[in-house]
KEDO-238684 format. One record per residue: residue in one letter; x, y, z of N, C-alpha, C in turn. Coordinates in pm, whole numbers, padded with zeros to 5 digits, always signed. Atoms other than C-alpha are relative to their C-alpha. Layout:
<atoms>
AXYZXYZXYZ
...
</atoms>
This chain:
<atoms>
X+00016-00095-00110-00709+03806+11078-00117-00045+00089
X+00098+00013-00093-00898+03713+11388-00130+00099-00013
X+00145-00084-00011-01270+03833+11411-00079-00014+00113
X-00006-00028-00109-01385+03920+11752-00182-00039-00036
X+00144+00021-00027-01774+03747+11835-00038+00014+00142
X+00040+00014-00109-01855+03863+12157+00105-00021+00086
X-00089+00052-00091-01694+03666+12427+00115-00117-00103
X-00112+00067+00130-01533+03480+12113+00080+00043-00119
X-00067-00069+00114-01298+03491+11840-00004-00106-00082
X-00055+00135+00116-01323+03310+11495+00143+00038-00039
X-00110+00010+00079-00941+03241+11393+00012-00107-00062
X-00023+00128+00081-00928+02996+11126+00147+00023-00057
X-00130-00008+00072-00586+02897+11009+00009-00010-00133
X+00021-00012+00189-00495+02941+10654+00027-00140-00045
X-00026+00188+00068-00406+02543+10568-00159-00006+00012
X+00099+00058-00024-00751+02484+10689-00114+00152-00072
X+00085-00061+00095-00933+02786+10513+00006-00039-00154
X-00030+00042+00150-00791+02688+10181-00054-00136-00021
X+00095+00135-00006-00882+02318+10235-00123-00005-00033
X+00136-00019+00021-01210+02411+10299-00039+00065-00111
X+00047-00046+00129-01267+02634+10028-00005-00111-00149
X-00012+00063+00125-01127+02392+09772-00122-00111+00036
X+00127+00109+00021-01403+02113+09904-00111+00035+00001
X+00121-00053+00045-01644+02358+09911-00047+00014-00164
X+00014-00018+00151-01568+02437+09537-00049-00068-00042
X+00038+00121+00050-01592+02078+09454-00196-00056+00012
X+00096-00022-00063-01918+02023+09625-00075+00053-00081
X+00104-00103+00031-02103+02299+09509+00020-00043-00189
X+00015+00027+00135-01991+02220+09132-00024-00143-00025
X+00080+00128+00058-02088+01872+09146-00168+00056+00023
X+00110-00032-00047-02431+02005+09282-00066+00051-00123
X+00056-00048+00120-02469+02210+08978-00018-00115-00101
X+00045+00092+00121-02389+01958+08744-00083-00094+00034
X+00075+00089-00003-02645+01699+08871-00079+00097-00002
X+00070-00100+00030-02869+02016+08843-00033-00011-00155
X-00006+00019+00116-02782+02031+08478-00028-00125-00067
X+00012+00113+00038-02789+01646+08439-00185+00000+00006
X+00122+00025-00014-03136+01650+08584-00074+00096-00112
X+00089-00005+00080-03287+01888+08287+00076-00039-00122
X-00074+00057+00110-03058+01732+08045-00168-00143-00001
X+00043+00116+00000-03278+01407+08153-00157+00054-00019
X+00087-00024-00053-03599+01596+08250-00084+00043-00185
X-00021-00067+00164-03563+01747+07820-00029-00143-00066
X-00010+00119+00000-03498+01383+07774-00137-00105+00005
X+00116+00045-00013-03792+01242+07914-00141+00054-00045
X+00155-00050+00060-04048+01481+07759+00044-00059-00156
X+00038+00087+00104-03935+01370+07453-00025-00134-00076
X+00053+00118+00012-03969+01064+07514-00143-00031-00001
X+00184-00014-00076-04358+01116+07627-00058+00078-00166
X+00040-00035+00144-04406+01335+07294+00022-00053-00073
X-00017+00061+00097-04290+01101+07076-00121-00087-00050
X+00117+00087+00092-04629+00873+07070-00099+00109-00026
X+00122-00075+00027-04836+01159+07020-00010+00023-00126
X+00031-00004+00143-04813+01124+06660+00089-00101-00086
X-00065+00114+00080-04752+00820+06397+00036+00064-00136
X-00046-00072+00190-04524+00918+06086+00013-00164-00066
X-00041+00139+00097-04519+00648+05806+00136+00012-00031
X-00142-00052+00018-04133+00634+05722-00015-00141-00146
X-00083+00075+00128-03997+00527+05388+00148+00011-00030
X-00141-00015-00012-03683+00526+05256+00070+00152-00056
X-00078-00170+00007-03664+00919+05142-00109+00064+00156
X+00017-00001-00096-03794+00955+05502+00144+00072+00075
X-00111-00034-00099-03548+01224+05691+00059-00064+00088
X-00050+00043-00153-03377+01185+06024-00119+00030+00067
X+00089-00028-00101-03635+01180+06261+00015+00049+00177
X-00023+00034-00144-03639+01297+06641-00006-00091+00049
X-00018+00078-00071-03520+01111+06873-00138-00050+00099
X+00115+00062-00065-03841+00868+07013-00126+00036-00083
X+00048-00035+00050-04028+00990+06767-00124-00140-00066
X+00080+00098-00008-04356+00716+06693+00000-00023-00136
X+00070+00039+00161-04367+00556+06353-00031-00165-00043
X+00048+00147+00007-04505+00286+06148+00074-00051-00164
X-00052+00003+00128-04340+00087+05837-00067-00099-00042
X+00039+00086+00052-04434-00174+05632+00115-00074-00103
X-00090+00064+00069-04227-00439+05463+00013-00153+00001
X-00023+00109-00038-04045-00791+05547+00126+00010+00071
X-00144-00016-00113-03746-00854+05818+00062-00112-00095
X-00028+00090+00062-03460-01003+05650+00108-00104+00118
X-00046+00055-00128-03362-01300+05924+00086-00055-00010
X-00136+00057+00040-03078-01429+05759+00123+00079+00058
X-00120-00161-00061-02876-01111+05896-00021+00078+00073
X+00000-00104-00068-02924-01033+06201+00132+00009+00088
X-00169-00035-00062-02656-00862+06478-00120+00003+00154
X+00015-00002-00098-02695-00922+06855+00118+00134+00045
X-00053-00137-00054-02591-00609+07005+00028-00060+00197
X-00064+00112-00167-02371-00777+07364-00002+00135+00114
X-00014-00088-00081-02375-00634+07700-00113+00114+00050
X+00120-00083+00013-02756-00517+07694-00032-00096+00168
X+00075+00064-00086-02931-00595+08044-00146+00052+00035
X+00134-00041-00084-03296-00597+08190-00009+00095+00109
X+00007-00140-00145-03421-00330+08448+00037-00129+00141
X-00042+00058-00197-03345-00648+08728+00181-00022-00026
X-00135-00013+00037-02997-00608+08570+00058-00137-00047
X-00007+00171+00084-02992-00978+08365+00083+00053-00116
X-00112-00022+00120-02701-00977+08128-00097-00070-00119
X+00043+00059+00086-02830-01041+07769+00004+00083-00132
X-00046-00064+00091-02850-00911+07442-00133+00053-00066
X+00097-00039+00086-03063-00692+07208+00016-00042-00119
X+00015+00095+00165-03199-00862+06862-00013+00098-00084
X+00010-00098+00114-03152-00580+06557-00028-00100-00141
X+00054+00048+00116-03289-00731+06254-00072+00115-00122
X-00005-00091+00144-03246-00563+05891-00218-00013-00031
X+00112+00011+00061-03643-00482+05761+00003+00096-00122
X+00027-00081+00104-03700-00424+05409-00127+00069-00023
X+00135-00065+00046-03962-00130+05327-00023-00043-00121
X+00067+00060+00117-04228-00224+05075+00068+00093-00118
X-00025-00088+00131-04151+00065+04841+00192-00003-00019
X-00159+00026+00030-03737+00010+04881+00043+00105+00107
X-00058-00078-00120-03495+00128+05154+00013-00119+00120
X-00018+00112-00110-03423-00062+05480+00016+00086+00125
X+00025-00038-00153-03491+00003+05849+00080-00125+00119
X-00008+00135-00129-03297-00183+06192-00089+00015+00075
X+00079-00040-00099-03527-00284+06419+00040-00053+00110
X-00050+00065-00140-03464-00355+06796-00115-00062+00026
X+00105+00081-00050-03675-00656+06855-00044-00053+00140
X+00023+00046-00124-03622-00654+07191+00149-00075+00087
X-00052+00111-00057-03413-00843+07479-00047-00114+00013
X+00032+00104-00073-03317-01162+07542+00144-00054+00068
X-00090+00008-00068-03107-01317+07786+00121-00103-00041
X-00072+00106+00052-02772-01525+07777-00002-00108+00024
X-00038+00123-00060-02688-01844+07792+00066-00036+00087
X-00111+00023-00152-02495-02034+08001+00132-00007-00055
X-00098-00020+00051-02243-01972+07775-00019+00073-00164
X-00013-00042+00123-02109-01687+07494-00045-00124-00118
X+00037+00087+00118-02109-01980+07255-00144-00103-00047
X+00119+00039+00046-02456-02070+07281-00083+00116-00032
X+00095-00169+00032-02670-01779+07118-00151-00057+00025
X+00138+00034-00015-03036-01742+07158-00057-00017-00118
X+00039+00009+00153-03265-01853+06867-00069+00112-00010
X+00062-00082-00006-03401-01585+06742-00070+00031-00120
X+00110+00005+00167-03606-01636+06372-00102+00035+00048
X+00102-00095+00021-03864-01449+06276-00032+00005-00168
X+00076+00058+00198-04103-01538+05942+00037+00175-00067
X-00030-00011+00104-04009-01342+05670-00102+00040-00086
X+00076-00047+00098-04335-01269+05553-00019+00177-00012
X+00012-00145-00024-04484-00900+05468-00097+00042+00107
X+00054-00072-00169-04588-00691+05814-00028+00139-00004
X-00030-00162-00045-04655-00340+05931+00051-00052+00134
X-00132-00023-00092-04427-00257+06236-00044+00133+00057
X+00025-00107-00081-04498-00012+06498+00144+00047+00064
X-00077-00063-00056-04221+00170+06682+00019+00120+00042
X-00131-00179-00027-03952+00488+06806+00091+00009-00037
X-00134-00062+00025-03699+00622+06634+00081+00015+00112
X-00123-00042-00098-03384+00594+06832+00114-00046-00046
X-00103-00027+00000-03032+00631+06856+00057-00175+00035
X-00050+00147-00033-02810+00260+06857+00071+00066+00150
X-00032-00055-00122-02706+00250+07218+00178-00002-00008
X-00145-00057-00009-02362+00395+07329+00008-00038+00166
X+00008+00037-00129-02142+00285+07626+00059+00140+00037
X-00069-00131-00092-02014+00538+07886+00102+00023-00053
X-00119+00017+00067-01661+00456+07805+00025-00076-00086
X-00021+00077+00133-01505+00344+07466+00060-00066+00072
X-00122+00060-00047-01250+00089+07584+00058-00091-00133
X-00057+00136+00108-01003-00119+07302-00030+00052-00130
X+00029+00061+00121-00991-00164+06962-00111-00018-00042
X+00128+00025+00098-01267-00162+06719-00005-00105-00074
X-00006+00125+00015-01332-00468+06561-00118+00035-00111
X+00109+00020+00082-01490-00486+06197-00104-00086+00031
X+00113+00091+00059-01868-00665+06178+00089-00114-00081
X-00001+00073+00138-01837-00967+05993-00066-00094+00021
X+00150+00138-00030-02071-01277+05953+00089-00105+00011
X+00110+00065+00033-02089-01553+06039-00108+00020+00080
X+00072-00057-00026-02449-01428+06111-00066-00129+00070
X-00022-00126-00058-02600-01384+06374+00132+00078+00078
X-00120-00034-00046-02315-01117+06469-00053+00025+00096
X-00026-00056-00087-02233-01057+06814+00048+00126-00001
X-00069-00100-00046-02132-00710+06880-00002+00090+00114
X-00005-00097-00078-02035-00451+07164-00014+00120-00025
X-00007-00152+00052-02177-00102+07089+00066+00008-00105
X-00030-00044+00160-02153-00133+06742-00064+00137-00031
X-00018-00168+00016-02118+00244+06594-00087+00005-00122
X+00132+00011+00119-02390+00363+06307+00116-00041-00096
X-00069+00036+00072-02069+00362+06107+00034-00155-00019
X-00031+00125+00002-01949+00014+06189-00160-00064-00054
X+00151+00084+00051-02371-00121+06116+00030+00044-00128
X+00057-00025+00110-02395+00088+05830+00115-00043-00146
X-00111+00035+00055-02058-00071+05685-00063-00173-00035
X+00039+00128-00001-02204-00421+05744-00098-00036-00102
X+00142+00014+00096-02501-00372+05564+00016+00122-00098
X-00039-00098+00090-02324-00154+05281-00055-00058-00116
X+00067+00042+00126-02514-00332+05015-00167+00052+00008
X+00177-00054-00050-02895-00241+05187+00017+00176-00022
X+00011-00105+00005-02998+00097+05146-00095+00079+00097
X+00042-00052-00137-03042+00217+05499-00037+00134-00022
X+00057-00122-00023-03293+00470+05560+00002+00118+00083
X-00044-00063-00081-03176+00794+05692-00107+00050+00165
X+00102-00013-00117-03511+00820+05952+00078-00028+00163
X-00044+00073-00150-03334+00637+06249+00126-00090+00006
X-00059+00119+00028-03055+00461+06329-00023-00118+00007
X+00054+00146-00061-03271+00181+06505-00144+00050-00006
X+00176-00008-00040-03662+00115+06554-00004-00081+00107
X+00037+00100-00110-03783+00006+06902-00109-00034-00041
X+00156+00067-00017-04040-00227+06841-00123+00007+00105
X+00073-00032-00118-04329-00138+07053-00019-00142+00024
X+00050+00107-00074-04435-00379+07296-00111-00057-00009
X+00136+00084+00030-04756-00488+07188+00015-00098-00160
X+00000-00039+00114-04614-00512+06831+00075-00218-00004
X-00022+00208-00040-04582-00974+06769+00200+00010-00074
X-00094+00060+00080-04227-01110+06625+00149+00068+00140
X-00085-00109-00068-04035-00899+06953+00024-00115+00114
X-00041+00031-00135-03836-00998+07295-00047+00123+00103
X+00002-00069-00078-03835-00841+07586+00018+00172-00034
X+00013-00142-00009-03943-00473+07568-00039+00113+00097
X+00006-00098-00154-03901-00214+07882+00056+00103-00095
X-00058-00118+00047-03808+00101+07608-00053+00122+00094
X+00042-00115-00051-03782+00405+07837+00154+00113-00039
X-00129-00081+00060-03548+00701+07800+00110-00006+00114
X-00073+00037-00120-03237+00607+07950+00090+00059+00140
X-00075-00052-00114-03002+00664+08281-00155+00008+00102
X+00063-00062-00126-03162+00840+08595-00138+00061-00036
X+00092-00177+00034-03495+01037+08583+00037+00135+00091
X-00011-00142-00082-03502+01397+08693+00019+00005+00113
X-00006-00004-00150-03578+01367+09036+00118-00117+00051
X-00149+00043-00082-03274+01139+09080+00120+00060-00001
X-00103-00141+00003-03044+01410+09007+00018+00089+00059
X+00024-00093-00059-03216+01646+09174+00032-00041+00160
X-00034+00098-00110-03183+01406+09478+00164+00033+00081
X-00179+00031-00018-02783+01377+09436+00022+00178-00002
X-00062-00171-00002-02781+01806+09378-00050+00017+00175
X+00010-00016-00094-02919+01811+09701+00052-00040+00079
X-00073+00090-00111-02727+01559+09903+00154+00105-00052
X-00099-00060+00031-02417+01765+09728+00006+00165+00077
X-00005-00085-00096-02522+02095+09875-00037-00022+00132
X+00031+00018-00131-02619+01973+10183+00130+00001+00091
X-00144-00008-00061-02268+01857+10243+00103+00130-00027
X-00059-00089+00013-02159+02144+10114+00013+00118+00162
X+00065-00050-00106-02381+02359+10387+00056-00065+00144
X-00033+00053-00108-02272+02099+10631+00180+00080+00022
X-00123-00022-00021-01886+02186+10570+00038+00118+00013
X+00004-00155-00023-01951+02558+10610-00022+00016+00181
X+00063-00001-00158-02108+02487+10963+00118-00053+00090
X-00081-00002-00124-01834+02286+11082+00147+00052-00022
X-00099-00061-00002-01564+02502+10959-00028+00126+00108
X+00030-00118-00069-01753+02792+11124+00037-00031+00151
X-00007+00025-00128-01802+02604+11468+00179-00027+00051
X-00151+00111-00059-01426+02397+11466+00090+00153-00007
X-00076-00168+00015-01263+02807+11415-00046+00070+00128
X+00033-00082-00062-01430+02957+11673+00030-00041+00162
X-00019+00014-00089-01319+02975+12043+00034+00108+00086
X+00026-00135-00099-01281+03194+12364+00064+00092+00008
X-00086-00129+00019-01105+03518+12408+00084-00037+00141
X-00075+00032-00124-00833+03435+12637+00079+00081+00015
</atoms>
């Protein structure tokens, strides 16, 4: 129904009210969810920041620990068996891989640790060297989660040696199958080696994806266009009383 402004009338046609509504819908619910993403991340990043504020010793009757959580172990890495974890890159976006290497605790139990990136070769079939002595160490780190991709894609593909294994987002299940003879400690699935900490590659551990304010960024550019498509439905409807 026409609505009389003065010397004008908004008549919007119904194909083009419905249109609009439905891209308004869209719009406005992406807006939210990068809203939601941003304290998903913002939750995210504090616990990443609380995690060094206190060192737990971890053994092998050592719980699950929070996620980023700061601890220290003591033991020996066993370098005969480790797994390159494929498809890892640097913050300048350098294809390469992360080094997980089995460490036995002194008192019994076993910890992975992420020793870090390093990059590929100039070809899959050349791996990077990556030994590491064998003697007994303490070990600084964060409890964290083995990394996960966005999308699964394919077939799963048992572990198997000959060591070092390559793998793509190997699953705690698939590691903890590999190394079904060790007696992996429920604390973590992985340890990031801190960066000061010797026997490591490349270490940039931060908590991953976007931070907050890049979310908040994209919720805004989402209502904006939203706001925008309100304005020119309003203006492109409205015309003279003839």
């Amino acid at each position: 129904m026409p609505i009389v402004i003065g010397s004008r009338v908004f008549a919007p046609r119904l194909v083009t009210t419905v249109v609009t509504l439905g891209v308004l819908a869209i719009l406005i619910l992406l807006g939210r969810w990068q809203l939601h993403r941003a304290e998903e991340k913002r939750v995210l990043y504090s616990e990443f920041a609380r995690g060094a504020e206190a060192t737990l010793e971890v053994t092998a009757a050592t719980p699950h620990l929070s996620r980023y959580q700061h601890v220290k172990v003591t033991g020996h890495y066993d370098r005969s068996r480790q797994l390159l974890i494929d498809n890892m890159s640097n913050t300048a976006g350098q294809a390469g891989y992360f080094v997980v290497t089995p460490f036995g605790l002194k008192n019994g139990g076993w910890v992975l640790v992420n020793r870090g990136w390093v990059p590929m070769g100039a070809s899959r079939r050349i791996l990077p060297a990556i030994d590491v002595p064998g003697d007994e160490r303490s070990l600084r780190g964060r409890a964290d989660d083995l990394p996960r991709p966005g999308i699964q894609l394919g077939q799963r593909v048992a572990l198997a040696d000959p060591y070092p294994i390559v793998a793509s987002f190997p699953t705690l299940a698939e590691v903890s199958a590999l190394y079904r003879d060790l007696r992996l400690a429920p604390a973590a699935e992985v340890l990031l080696l801190d960066p000061d900490q010797p026997g490591g590659y490349l270490r940039q551990w931060a908590a991953p994806g976007f931070p907050p304010m890049r979310h908040l960024a994209y919720a805004v550019q989402w209502f904006a266009l939203a706001l925008a498509l309100v304005v020119i439905y309003g203006v492109t409807n409205i015309r003279r009383k003839t």
